[in-house]
N, CA, C and O atoms as a GROMACS GRO file, in nm:
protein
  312
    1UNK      N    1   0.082  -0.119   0.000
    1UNK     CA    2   0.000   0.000   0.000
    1UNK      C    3   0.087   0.125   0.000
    1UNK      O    4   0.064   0.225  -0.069
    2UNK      N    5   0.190   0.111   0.085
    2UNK     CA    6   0.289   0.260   0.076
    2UNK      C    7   0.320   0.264  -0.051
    2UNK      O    8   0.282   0.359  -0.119
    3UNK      N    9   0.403   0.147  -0.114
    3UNK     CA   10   0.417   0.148  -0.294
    3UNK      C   11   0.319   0.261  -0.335
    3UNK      O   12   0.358   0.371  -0.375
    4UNK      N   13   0.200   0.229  -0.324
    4UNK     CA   14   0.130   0.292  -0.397
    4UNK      C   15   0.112   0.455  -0.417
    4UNK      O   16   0.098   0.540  -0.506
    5UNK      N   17   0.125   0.440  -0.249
    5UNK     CA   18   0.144   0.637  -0.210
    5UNK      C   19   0.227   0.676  -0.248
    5UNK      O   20   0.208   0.766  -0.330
    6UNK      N   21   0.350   0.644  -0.220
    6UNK     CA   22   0.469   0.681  -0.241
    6UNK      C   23   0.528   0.723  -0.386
    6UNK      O   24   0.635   0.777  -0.412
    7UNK      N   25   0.394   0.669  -0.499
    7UNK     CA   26   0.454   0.654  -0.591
    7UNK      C   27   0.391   0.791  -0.661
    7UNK      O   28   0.403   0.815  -0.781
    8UNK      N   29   0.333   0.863  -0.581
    8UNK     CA   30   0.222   0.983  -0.637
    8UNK      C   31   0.294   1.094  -0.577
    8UNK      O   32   0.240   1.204  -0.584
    9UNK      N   33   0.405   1.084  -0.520
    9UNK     CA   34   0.528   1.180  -0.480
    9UNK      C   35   0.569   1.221  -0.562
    9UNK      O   36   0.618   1.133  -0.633
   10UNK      N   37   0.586   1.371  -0.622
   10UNK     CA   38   0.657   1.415  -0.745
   10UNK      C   39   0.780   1.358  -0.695
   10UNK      O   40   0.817   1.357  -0.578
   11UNK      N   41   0.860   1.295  -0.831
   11UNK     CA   42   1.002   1.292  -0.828
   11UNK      C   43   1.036   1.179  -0.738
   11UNK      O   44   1.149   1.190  -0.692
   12UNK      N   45   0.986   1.100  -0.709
   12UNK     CA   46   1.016   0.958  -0.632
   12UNK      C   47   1.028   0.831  -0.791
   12UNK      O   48   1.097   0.728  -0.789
   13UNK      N   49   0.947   0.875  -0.904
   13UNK     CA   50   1.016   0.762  -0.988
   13UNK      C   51   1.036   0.861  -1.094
   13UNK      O   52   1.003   0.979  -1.108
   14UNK      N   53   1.100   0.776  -1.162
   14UNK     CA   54   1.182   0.863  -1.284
   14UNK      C   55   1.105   0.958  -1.388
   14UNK      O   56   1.117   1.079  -1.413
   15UNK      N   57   0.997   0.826  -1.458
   15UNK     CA   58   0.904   0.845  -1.538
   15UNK      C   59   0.734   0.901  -1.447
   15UNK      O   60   0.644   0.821  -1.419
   16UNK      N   61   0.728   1.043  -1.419
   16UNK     CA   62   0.606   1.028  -1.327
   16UNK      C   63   0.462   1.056  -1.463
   16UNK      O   64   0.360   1.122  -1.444
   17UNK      N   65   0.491   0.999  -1.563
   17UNK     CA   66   0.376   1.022  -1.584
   17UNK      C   67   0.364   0.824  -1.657
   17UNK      O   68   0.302   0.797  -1.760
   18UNK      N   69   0.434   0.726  -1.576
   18UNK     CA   70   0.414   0.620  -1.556
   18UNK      C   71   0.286   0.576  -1.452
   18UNK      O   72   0.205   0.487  -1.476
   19UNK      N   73   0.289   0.667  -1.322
   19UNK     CA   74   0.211   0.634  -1.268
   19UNK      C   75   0.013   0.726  -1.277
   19UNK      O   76  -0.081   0.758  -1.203
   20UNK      N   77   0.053   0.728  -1.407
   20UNK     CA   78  -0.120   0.772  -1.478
   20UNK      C   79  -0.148   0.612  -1.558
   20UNK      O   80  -0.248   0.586  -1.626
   21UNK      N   81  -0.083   0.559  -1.541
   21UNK     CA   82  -0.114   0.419  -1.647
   21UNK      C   83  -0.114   0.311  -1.500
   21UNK      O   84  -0.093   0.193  -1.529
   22UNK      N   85  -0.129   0.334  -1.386
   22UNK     CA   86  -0.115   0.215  -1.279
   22UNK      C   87  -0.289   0.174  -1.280
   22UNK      O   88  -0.384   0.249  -1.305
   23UNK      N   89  -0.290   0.047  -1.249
   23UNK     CA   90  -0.447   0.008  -1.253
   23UNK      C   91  -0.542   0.114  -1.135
   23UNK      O   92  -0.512   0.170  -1.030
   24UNK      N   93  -0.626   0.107  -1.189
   24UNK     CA   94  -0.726   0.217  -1.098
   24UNK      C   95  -0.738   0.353  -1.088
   24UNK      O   96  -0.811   0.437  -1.034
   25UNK      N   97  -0.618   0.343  -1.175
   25UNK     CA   98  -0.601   0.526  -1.214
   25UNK      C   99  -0.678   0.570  -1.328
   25UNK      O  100  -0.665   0.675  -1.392
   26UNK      N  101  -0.762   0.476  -1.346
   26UNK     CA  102  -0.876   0.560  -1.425
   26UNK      C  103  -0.985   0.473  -1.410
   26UNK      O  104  -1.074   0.478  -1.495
   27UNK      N  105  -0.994   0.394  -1.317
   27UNK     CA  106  -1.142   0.302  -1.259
   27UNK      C  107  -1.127   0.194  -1.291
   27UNK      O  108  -1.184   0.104  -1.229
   28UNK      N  109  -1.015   0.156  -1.440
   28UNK     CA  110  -0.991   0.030  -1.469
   28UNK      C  111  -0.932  -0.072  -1.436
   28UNK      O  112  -0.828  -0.031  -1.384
   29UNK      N  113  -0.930  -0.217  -1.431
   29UNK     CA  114  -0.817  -0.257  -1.438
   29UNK      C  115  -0.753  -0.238  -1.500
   29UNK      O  116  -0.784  -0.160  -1.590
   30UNK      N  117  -0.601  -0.304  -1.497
   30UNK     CA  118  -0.477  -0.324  -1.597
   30UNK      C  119  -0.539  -0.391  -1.688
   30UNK      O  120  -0.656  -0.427  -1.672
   31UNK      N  121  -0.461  -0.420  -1.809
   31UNK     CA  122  -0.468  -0.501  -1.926
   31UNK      C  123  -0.401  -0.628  -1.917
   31UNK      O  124  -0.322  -0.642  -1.823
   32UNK      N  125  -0.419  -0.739  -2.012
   32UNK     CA  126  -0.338  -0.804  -2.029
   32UNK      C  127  -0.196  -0.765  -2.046
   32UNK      O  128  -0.178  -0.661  -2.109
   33UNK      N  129  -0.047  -0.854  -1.982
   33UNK     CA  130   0.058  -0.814  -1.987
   33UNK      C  131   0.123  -0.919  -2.064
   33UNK      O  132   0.109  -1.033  -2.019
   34UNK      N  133   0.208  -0.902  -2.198
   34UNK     CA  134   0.240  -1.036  -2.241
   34UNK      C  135   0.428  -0.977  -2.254
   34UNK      O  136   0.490  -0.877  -2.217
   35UNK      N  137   0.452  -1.072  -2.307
   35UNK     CA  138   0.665  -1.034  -2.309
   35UNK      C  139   0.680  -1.135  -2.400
   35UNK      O  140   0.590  -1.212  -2.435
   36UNK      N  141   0.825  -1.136  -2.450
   36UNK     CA  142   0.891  -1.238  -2.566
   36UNK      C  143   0.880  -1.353  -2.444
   36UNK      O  144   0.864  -1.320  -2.327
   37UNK      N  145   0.890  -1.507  -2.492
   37UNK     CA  146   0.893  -1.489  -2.671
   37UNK      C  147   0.718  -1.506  -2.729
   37UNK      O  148   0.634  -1.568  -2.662
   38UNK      N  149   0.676  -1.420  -2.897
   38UNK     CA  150   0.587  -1.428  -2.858
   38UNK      C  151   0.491  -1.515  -2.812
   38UNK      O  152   0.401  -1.490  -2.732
   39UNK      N  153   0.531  -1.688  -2.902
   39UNK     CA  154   0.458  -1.814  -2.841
   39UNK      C  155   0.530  -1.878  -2.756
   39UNK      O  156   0.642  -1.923  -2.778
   40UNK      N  157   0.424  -1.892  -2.585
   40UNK     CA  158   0.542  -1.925  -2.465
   40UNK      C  159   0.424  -2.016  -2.440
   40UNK      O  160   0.314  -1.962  -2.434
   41UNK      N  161   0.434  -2.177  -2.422
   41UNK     CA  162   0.367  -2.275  -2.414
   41UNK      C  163   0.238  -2.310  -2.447
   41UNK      O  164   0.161  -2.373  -2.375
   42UNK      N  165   0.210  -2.255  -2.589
   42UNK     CA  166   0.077  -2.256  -2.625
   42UNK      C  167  -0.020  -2.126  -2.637
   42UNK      O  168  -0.114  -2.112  -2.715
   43UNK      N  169   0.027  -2.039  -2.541
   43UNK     CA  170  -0.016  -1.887  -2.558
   43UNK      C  171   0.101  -1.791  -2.602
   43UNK      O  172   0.218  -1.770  -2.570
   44UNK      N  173  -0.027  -1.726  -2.722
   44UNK     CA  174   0.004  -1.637  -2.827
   44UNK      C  175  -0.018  -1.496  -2.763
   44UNK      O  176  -0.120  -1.467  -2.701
   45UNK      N  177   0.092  -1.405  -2.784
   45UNK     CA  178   0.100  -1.285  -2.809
   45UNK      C  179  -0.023  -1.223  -2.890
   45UNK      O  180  -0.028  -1.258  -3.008
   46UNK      N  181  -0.121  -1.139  -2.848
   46UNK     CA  182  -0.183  -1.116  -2.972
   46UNK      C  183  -0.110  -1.034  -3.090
   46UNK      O  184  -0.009  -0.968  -3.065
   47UNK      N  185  -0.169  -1.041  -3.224
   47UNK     CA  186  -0.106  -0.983  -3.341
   47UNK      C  187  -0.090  -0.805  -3.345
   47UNK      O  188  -0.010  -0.733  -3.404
   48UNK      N  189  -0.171  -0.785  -3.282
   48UNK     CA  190  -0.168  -0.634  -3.257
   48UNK      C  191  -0.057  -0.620  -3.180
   48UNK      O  192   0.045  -0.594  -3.243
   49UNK      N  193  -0.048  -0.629  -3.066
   49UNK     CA  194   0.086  -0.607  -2.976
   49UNK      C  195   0.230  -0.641  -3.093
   49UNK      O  196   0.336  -0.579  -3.093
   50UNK      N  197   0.206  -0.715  -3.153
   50UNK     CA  198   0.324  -0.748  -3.246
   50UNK      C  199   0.322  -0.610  -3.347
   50UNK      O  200   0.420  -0.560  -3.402
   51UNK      N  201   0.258  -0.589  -3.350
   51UNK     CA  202   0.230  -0.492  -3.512
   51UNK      C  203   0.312  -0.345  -3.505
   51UNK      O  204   0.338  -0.290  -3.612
   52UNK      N  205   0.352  -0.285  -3.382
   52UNK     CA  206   0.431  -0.207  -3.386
   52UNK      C  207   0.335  -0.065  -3.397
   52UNK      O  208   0.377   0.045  -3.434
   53UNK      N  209   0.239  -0.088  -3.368
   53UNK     CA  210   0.145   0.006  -3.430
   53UNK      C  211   0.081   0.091  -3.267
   53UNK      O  212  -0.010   0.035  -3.206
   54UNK      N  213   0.131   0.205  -3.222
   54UNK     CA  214   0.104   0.236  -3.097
   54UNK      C  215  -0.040   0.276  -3.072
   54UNK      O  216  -0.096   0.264  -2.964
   55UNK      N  217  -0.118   0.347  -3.231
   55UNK     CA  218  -0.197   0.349  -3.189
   55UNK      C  219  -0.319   0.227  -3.166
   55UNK      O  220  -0.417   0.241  -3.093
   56UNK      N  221  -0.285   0.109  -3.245
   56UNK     CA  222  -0.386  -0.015  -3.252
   56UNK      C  223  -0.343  -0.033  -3.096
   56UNK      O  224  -0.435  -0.031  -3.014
   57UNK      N  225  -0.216  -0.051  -3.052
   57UNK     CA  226  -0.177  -0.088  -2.914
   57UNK      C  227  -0.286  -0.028  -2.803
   57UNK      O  228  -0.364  -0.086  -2.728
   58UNK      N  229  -0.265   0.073  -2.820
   58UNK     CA  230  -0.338   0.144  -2.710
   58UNK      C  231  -0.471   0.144  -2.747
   58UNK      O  232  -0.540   0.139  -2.645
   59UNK      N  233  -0.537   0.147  -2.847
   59UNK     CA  234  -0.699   0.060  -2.864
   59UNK      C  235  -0.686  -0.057  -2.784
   59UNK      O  236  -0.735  -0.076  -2.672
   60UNK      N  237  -0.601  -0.148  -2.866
   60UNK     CA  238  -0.645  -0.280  -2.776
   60UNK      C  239  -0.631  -0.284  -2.618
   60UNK      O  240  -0.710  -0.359  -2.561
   61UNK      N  241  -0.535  -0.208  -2.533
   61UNK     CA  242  -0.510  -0.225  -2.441
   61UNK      C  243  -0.676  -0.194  -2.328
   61UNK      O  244  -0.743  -0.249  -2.241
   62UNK      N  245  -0.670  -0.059  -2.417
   62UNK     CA  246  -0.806   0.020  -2.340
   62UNK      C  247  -0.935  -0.088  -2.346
   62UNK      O  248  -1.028  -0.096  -2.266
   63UNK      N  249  -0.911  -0.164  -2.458
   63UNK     CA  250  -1.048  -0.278  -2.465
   63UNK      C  251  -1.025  -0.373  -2.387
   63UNK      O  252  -1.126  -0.413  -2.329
   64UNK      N  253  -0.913  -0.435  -2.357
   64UNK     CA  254  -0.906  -0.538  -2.263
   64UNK      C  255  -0.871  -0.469  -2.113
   64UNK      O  256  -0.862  -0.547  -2.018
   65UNK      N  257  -0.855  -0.355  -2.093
   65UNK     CA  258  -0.892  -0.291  -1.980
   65UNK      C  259  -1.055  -0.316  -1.931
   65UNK      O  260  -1.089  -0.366  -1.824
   66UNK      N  261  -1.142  -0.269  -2.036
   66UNK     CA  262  -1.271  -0.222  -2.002
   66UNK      C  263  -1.311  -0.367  -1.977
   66UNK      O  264  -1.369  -0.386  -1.870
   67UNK      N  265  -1.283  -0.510  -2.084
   67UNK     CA  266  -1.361  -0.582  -2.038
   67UNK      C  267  -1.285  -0.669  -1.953
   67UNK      O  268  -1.331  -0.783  -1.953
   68UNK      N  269  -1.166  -0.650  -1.869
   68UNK     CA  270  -1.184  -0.732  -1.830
   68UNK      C  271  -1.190  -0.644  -1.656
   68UNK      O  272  -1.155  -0.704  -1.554
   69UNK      N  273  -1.231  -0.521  -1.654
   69UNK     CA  274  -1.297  -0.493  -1.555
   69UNK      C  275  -1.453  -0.540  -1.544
   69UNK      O  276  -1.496  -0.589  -1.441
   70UNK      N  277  -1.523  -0.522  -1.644
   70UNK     CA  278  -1.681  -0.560  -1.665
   70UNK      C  279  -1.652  -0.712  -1.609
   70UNK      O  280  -1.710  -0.730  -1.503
   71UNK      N  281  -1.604  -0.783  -1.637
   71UNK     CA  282  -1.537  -0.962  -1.584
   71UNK      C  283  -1.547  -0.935  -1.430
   71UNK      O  284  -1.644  -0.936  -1.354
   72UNK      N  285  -1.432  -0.915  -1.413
   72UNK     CA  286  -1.375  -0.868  -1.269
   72UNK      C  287  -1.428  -0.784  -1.180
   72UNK      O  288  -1.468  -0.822  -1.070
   73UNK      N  289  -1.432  -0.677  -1.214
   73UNK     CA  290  -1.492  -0.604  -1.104
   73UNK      C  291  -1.598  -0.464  -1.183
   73UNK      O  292  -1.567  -0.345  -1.184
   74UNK      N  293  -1.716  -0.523  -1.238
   74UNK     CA  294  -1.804  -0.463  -1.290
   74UNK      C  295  -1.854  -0.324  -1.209
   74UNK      O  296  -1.869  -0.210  -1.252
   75UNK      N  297  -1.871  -0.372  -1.097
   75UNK     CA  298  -1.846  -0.226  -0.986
   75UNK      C  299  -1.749  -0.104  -0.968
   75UNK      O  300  -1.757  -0.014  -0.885
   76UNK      N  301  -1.676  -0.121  -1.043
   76UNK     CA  302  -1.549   0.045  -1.108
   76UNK      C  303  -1.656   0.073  -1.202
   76UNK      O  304  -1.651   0.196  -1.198
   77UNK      N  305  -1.720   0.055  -1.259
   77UNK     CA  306  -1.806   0.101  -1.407
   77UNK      C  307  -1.890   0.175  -1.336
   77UNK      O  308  -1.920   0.277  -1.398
   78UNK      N  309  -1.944   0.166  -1.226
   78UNK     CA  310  -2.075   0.229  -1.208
   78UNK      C  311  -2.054   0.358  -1.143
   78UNK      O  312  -2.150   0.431  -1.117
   0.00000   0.00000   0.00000
């Protein structure tokens, strides 16, 4: 929980406009998080994340934000 405060301290992390993208900082959850390589035991990277394309990125991210708060915790929506 201090993490969390601590992290809304100007000038405590490098990048402070990292912590506008932390889950709940806009009612949502996080998104899916994936890393190399892209096929890691059967699960695929989706093709968008591959595509290099920041703005498809950040579409998709914001969509699997929204639903998988509506999943999870449908109560941030209201």
């Amino acid at each position: 929980m201090f993490n969390a405060i601590i992290r809304l301290i100007p000038g405590v992390i490098s990048d402070e406009t990292s912590a506008l993208s932390d889950s709940f900082q806009d009612n949502l959850l996080a998104p899916p998080t994936y890393t190399r390589p892209a096929d890691f035991n059967g699960w695929q990277v989706p093709e968008v994340l591959l595509s290099g394309d920041p703005k498809k990125i950040n579409k998709w991210r914001e969509e699997q934000a929204i639903k998988r708060t509506k999943n999870l915790r449908p109560d941030l929506l209201n």
